[in-house]
VOBA-1610 file (N, C-alpha, C; in pm, whole numbers, padded with zeros to 5 digits, always signed):
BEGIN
Unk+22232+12828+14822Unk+22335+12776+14914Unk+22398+12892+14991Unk+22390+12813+15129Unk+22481+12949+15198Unk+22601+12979+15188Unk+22668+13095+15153Unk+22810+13115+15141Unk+22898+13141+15263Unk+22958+13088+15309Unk+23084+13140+15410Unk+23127+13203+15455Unk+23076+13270+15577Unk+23188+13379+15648Unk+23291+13401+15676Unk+23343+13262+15685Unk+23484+13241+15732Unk+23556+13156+15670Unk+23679+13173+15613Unk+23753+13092+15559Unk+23932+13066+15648Unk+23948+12947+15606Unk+24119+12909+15672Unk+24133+12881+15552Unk+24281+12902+15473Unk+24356+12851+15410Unk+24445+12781+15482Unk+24490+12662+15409Unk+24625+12564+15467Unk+24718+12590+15353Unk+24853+12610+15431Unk+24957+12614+15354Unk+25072+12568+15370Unk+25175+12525+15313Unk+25288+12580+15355Unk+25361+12661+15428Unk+25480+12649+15537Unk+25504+12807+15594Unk+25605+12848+15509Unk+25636+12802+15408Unk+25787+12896+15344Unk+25759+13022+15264Unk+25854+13098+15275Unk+25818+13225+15192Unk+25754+13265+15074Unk+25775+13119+14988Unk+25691+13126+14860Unk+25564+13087+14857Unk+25534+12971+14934Unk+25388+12948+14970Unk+25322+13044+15047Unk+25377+13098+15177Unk+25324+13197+15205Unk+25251+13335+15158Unk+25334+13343+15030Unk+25310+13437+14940Unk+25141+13410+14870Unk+25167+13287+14828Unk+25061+13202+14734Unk+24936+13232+14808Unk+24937+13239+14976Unk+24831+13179+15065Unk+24778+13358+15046Unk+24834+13411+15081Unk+24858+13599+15065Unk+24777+13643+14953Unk+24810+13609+14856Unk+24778+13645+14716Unk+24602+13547+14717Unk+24563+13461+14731Unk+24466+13408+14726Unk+24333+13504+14842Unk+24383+13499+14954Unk+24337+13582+15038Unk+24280+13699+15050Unk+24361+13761+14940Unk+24370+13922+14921Unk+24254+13901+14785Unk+24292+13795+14719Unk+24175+13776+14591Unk+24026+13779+14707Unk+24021+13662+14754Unk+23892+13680+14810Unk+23862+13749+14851Unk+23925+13852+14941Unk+23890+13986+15036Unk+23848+14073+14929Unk+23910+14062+14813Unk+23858+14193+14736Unk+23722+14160+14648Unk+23710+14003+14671Unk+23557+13954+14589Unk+23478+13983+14685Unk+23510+13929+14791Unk+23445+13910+14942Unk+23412+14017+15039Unk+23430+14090+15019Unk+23478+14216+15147Unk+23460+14173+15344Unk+23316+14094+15302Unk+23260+14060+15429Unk+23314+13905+15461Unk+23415+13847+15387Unk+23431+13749+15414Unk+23604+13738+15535Unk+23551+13631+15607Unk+23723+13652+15672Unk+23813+13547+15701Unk+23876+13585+15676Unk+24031+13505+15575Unk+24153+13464+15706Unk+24185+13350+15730Unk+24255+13342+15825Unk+24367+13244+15743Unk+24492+13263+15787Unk+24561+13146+15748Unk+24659+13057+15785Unk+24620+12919+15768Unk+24703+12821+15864Unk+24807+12797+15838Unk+24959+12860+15871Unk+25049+12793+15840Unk+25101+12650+15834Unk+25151+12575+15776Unk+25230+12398+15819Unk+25356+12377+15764Unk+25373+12284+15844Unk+25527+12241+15780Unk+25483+12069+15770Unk+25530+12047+15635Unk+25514+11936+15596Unk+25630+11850+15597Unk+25628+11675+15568Unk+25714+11592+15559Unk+25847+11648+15466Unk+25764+11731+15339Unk+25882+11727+15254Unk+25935+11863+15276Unk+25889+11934+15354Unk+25989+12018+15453Unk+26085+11996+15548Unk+26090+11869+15603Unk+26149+11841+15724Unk+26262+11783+15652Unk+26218+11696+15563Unk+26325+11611+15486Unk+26400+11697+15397Unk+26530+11719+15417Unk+26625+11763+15341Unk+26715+11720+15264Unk+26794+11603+15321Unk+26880+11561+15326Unk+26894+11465+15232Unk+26744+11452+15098Unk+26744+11371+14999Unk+26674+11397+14963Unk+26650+11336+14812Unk+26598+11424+14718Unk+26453+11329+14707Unk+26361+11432+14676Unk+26239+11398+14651Unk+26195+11270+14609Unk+26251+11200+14522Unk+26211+11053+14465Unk+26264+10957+14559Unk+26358+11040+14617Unk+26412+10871+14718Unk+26308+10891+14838Unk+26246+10975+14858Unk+26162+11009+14978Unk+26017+10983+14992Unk+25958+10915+14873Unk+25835+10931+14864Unk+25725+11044+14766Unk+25841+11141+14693Unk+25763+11234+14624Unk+25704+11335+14636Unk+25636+11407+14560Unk+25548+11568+14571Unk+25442+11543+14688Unk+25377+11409+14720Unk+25260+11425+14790Unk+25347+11451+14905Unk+25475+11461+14966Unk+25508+11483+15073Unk+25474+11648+15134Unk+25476+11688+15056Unk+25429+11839+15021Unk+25250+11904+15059Unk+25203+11799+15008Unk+25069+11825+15082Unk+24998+11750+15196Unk+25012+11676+15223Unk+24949+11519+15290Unk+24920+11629+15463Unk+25015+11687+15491Unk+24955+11775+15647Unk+24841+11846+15601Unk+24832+11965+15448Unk+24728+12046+15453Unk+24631+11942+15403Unk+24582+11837+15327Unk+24514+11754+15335Unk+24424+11764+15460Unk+24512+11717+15556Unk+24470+11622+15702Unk+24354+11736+15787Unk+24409+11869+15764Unk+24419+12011+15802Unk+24265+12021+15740Unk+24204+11986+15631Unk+24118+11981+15531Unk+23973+11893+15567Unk+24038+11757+15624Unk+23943+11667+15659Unk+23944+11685+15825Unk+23984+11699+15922Unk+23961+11742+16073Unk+23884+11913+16055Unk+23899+11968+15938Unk+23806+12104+15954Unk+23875+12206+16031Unk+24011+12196+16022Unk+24082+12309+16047Unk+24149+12390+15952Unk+24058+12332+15819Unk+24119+12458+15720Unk+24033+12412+15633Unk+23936+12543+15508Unk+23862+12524+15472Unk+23924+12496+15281Unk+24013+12557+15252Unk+24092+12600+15110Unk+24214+12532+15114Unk+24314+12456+15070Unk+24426+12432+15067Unk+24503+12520+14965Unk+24631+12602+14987Unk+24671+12632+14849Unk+24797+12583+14772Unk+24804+12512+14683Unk+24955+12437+14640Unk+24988+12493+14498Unk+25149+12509+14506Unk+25195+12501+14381Unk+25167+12413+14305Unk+25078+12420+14220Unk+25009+12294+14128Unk+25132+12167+14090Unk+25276+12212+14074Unk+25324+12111+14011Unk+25371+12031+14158Unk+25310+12066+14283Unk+25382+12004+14405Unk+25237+11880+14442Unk+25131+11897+14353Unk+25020+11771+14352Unk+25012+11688+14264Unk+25022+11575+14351Unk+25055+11431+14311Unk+24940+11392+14150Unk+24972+11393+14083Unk+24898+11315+13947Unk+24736+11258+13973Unk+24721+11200+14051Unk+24578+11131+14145Unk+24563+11177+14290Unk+24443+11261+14289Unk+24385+11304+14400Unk+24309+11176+14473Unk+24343+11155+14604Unk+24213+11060+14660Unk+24071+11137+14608Unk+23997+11025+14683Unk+23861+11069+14614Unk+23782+11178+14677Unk+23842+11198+14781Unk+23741+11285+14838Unk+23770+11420+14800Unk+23916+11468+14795Unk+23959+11595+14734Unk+23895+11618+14602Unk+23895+11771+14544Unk+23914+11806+14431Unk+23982+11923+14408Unk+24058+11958+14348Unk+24061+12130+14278Unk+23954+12206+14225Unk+23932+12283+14307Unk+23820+12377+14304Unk+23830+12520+14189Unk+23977+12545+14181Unk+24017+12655+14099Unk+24170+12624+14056Unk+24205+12715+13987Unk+24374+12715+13941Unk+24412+12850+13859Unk+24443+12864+13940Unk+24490+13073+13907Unk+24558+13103+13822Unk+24579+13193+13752Unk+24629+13253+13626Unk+24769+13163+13635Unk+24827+13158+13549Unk+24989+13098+13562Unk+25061+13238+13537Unk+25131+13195+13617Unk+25322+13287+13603Unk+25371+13200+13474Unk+25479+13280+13452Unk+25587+13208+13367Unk+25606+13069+13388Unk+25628+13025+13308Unk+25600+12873+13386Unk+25738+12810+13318Unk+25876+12907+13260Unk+25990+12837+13251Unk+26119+12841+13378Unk+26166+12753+13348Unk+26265+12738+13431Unk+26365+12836+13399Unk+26497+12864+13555Unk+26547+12983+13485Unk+26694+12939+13548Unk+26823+12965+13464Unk+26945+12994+13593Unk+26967+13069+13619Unk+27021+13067+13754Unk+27074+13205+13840Unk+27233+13170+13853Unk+27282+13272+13849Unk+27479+13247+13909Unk+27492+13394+13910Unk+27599+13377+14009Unk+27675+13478+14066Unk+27783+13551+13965Unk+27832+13458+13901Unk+27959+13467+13785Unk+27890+13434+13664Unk+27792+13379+13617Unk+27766+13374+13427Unk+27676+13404+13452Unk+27655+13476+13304Unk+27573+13513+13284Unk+27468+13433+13189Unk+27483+13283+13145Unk+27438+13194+13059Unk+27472+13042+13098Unk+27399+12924+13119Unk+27445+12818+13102Unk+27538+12745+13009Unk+27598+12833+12906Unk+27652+12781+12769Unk+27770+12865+12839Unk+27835+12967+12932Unk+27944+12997+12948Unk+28019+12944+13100Unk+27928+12811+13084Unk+27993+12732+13214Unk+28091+12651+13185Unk+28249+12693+13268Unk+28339+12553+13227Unk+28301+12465+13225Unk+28372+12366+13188Unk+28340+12208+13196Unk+28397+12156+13334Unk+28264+12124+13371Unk+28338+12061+13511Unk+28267+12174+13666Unk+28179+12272+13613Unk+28117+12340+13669Unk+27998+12264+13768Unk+27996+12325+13933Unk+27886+12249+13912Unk+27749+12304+13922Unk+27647+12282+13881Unk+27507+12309+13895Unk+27427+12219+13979Unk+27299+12345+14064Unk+27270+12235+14176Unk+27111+12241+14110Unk+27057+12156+14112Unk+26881+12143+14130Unk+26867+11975+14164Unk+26757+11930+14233Unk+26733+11826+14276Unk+26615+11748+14184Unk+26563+11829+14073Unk+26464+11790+13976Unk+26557+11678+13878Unk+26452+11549+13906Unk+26500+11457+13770Unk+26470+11531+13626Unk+26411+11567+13580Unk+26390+11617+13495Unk+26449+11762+13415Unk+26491+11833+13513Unk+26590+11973+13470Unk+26716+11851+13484Unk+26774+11755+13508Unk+26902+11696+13525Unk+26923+11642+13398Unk+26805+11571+13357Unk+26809+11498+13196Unk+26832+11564+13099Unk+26769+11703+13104Unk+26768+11792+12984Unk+26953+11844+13012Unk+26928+11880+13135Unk+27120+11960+13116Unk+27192+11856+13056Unk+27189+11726+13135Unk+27285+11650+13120Unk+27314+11628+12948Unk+27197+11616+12904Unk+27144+11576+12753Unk+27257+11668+12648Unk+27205+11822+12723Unk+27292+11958+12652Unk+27438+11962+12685Unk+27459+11934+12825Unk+27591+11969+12903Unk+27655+11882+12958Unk+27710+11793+12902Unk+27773+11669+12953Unk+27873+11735+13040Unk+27939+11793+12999Unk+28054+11824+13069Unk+28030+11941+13225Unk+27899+11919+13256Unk+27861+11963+13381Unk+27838+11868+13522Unk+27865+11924+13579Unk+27855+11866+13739Unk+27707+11894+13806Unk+27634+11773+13804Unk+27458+11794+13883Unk+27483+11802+14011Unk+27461+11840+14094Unk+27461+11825+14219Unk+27346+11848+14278Unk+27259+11739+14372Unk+27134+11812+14470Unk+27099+11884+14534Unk+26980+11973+14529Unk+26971+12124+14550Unk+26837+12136+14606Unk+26827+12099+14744Unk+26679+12126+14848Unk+26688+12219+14888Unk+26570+12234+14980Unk+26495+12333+15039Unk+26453+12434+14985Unk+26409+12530+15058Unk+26323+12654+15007Unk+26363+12760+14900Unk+26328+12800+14875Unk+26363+12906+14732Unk+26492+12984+14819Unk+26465+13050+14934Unk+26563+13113+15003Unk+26655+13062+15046Unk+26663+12910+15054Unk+26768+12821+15127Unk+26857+12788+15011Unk+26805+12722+14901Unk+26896+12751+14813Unk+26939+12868+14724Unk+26875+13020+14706Unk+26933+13060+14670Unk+27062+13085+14768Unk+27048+13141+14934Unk+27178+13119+15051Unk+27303+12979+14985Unk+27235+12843+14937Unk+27386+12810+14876Unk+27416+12873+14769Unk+27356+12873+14697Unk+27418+12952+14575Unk+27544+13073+14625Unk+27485+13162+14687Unk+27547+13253+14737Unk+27701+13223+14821Unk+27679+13110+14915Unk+27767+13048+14946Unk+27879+12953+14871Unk+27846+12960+14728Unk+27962+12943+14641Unk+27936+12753+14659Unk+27838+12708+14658Unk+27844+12564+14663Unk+27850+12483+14524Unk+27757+12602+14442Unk+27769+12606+14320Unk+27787+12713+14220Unk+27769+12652+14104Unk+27816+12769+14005Unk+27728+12834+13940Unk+27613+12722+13940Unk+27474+12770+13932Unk+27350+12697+13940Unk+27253+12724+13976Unk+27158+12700+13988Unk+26990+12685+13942Unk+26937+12605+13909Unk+26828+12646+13834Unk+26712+12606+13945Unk+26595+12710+13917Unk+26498+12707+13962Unk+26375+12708+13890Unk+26220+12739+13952Unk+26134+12788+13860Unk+26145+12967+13850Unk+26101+12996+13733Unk+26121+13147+13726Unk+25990+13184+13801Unk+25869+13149+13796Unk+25729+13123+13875Unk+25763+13236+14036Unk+25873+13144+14080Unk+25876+13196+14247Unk+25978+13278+14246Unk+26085+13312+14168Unk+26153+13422+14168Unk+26051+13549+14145Unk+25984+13530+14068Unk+25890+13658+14030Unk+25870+13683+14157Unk+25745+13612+14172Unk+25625+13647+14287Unk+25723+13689+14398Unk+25844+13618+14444Unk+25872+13711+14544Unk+25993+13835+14542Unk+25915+13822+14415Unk+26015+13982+14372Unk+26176+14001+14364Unk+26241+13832+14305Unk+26390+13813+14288Unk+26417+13797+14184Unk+26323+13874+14097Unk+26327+13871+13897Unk+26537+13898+13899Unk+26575+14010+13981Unk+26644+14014+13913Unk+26804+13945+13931Unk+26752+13804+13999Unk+26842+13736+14014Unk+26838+13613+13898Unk+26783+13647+13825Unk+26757+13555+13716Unk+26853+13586+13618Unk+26964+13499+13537Unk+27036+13517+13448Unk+26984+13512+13308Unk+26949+13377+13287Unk+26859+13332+13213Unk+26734+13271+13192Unk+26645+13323+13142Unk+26541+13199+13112Unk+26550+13065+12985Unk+26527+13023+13062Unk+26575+12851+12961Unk+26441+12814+12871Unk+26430+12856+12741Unk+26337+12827+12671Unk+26292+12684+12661Unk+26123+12676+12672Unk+26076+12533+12686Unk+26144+12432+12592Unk+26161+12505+12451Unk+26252+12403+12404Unk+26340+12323+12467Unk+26421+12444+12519Unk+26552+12316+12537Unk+26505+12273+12714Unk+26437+12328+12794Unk+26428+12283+12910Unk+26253+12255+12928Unk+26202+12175+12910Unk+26094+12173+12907Unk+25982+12150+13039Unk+25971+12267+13057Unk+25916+12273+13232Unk+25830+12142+13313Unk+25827+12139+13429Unk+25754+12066+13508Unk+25599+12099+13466Unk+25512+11962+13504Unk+25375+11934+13447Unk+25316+12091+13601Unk+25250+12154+13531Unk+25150+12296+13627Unk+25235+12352+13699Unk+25386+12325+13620Unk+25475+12507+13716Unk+25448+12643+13693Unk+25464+12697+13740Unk+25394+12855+13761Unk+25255+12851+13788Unk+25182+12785+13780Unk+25030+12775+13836Unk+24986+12749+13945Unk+24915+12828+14053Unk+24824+12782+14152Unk+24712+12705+14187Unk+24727+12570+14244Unk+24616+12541+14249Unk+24513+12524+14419Unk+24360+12545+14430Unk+24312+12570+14505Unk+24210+12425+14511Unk+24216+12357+14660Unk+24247+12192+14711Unk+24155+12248+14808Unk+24007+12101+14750Unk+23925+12135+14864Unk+23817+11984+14914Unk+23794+11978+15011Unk+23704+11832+15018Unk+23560+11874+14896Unk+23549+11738+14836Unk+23461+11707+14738Unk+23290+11776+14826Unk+23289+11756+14913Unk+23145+11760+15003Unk+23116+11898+14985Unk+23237+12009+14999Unk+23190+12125+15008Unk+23160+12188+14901Unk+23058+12182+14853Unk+22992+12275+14733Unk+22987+12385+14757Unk+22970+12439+14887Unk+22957+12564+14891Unk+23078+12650+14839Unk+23210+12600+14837Unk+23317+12647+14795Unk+23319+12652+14675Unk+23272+12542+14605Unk+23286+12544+14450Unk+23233+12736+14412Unk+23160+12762+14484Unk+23076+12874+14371Unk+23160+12985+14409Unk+23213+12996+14526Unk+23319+13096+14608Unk+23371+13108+14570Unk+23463+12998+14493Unk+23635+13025+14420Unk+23561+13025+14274Unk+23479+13041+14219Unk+23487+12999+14069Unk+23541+13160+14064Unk+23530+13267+14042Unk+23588+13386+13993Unk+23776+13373+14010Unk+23815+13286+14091Unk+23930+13279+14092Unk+24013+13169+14013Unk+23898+13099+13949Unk+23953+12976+13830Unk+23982+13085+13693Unk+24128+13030+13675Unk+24141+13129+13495Unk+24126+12965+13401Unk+24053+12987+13351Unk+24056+12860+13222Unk+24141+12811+13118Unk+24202+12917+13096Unk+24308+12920+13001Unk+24444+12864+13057Unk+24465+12900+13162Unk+24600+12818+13248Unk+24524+12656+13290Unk+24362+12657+13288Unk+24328+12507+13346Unk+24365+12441+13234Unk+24307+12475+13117Unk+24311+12400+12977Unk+24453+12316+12955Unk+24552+12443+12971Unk+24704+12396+12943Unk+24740+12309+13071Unk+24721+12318+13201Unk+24759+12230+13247Unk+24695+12091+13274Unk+24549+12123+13249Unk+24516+11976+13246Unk+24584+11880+13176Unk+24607+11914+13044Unk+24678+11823+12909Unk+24803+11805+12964Unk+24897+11937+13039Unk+24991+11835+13107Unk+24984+11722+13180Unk+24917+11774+13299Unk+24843+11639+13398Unk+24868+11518+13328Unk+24716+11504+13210Unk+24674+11426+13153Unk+24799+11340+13140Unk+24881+11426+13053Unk+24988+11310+12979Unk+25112+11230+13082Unk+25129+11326+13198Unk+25215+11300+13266Unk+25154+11137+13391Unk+25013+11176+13378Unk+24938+11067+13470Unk+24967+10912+13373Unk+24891+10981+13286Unk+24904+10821+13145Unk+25056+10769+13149Unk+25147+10853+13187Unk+25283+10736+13150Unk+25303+10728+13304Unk+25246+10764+13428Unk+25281+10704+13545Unk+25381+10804+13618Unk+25367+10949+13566Unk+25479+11038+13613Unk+25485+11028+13773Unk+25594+11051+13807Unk+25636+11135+13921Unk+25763+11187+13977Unk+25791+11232+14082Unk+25913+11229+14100Unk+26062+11139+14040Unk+26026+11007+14051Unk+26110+10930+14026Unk+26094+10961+13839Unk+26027+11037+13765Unk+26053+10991+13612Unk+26065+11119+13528Unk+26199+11116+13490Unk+26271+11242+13398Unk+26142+11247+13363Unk+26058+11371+13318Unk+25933+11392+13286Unk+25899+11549+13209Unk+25834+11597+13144Unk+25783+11727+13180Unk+25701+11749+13039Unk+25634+11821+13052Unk+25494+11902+12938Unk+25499+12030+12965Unk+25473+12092+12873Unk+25415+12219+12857Unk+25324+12257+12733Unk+25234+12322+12794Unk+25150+12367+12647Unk+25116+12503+12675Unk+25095+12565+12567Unk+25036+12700+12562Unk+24898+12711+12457Unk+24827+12821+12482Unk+24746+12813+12356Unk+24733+12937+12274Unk+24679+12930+12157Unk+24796+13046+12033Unk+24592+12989+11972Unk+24563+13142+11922Unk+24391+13121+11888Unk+24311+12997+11849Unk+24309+12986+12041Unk+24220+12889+12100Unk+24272+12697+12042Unk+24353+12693+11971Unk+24428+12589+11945Unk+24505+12558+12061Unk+24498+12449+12137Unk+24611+12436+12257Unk+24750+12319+12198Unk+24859+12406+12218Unk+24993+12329+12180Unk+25077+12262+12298Unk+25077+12131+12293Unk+25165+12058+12398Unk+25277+11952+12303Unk+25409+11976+12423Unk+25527+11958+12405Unk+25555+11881+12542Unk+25571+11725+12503Unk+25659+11693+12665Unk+25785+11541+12594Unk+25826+11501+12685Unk+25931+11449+12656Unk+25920+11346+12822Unk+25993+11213+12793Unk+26097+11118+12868Unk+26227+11048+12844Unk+26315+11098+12954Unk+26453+11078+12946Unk+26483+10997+13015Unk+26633+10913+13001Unk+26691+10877+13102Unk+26760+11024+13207Unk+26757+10933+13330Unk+26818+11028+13454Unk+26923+11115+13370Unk+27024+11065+13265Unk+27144+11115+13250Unk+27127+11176+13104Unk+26983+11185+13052Unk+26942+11227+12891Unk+27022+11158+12825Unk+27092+11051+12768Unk+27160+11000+12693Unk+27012+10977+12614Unk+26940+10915+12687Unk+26799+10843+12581Unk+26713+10959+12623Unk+26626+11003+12482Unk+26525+11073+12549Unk+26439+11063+12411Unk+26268+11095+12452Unk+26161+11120+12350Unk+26135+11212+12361Unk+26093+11257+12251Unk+26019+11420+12260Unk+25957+11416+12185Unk+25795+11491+12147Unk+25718+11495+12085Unk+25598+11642+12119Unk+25489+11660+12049Unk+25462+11726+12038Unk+25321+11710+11984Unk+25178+11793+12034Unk+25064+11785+11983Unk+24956+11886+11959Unk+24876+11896+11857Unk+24822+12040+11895Unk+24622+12011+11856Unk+24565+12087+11903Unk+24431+12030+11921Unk+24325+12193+11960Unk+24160+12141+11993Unk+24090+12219+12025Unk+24160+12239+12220Unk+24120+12342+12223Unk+24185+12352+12346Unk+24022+12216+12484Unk+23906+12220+12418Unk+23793+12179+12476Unk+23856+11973+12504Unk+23948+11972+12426Unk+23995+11829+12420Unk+24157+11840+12488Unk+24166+11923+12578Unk+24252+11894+12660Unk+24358+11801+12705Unk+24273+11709+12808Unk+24329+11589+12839Unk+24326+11532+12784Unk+24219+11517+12669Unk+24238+11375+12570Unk+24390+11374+12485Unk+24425+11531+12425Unk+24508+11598+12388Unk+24700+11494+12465Unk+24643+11561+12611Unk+24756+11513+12684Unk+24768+11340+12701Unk+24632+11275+12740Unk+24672+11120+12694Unk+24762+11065+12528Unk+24663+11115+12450Unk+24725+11168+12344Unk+24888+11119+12300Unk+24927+11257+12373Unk+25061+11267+12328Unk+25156+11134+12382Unk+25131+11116+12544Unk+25125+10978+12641Unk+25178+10863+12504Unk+25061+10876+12433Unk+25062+10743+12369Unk+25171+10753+12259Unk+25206+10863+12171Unk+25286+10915+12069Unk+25388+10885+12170Unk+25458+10916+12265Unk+25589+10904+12315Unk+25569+10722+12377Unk+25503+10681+12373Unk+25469+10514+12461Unk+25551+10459+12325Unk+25455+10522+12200Unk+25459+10452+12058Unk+25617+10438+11975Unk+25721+10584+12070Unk+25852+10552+12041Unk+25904+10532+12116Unk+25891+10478+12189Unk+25955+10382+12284Unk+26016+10447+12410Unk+25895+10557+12466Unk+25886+10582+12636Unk+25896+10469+12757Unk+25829+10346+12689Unk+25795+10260+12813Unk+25953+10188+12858Unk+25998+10185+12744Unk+26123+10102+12727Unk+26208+10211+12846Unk+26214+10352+12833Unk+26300+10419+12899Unk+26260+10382+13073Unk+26105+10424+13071Unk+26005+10400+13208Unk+26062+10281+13292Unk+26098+10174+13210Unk+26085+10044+13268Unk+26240+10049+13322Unk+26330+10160+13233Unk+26488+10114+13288Unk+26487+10211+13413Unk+26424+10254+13462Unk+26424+10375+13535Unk+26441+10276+13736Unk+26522+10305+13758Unk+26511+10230+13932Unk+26423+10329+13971Unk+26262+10262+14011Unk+26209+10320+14088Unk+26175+10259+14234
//
């Protein structure tokens, strides 16, 4: 098969995706030497939309649906997404071709004034727009103020800064990569905050037809971040995740055993399941349906069903 001279990535234009598109690029150039790398910036729906929060809007696919389009007209050959910003079910024609080493994949707060989520008055407020970081605080921190927290990594850290809140949580994933480690106060152990299904992971979005890509990116697939996030996937697809559903998994794997941990809450954590599973890492997703069913079995669906979606 012939390999490619030329490649477009589609991306995102914000500083963190940009980064992502950068970092992929620079991978291929250094597999590739003779290969050449162009990249398409976009601004997507769930860029434009600010002014509400992801579940009232339609969700993560708002996030990709332009580099999609970008994908099938043949003006971009690679898509690159923050894995946890793709929707649970790919149409059919897409696939993920690769999924790059993971970053840290916990959530972290940042503030100006604490140095800890546990030394926030009561009555403080904290901004993130994730159902799922809201359930867990709320669960821990009743006596905190949620408030919604869009746009770009740089837009909200600018409120933060602007004193809108008291603090803020993000992924620690994109503080790294763009080199704002040290605005990080804390990292919030998966225990008590149990990350979004493929945060810190890259994934690489390509039409099913092109085989020729498959063999291009395989040096840039790490297996060990696929393993763990498939089983998230897995479990988060089986109960119907998305935006709209307090949600989250994480697994790691500890010699070649893969360990997953996810949980469903109400919006306000008063109700929540949590559970936990551990397996060959080769049984993955079955792993992550799995667990699906252990949290269905104490009574997830019951929470699912109270949920206004």
């Amino acid at each position: 098969m012939t390999q490619p001279t030329q490649i477009t990535i589609a991306t995102r234009e914000s500083e963190l995706a940009m980064w992502q598109a950068e970092y992929i690029k620079s991978e291929l150039v250094s597999l590739y030497p003779r290969l050449e790398v162009t990249i398409l910036g976009m601004t997507t729906q769930g860029d434009k939309t600010l002014n509400k929060s992801l579940s009232k809007i339609g969700g993560k696919g708002l996030f990709i649906k332009e580099l999609e389009v970008a994908l099938q007209n043949k003006k971009a050959d690679i898509a690159v997404h923050s894995l946890k910003d793709l929707p649970m079910h790919l149409s059919d024609e897409f696939m993920i071709a690769a999924i790059g080493k993971r970053e840290d994949a916990r959530d972290a707060f940042i503030s100006n004034d604490f140095g800890a989520l546990e030394m926030l008055p009561p009555g403080s407020i904290v901004g993130t727009s994730s159902l799922r970081r809201q359930s867990q605080l709320q669960r821990r921190f009743p006596e905190l103020v949620i408030e919604p927290l869009r746009g770009n990594l740089q837009t909200r850290l600018r409120k933060l800064d602007k004193k809108q809140y008291h603090g803020i949580i993000l992924a620690a994933a994109g503080l790294i990569r763009l080199k704002l480690k040290t605005r990080i106060r804390q990292y919030m152990s998966p225990e008590n905050s149990i990350p979004a299904v493929g945060q810190g992971a890259l994934a690489i979005e390509i039409l099913k037809v092109r085989s020729d890509l498959v063999e291009l990116l395989k040096p840039l697939h790490h297996q060990e971040s696929a393993y763990c996030v498939l089983a998230e996937r897995a479990m988060s697809r089986t109960l119907g995740g998305s935006c709209n559903v307090p949600l989250g998994a994480h697994a790691i794997i500890e010699k070649k055993i893969l360990k997953l941990q996810g949980f469903v809450a109400s919006i306000d954590g008063k109700e929540m399941i949590k559970d936990s599973i551990e397996g060959s890492i080769e049984d993955a997703e079955k792993l992550g349906e799995k667990l699906a069913k252990q949290l269905r079995d104490q009574g997830a669906d019951k929470i699912l069903a109270s949920l206004v979606l």
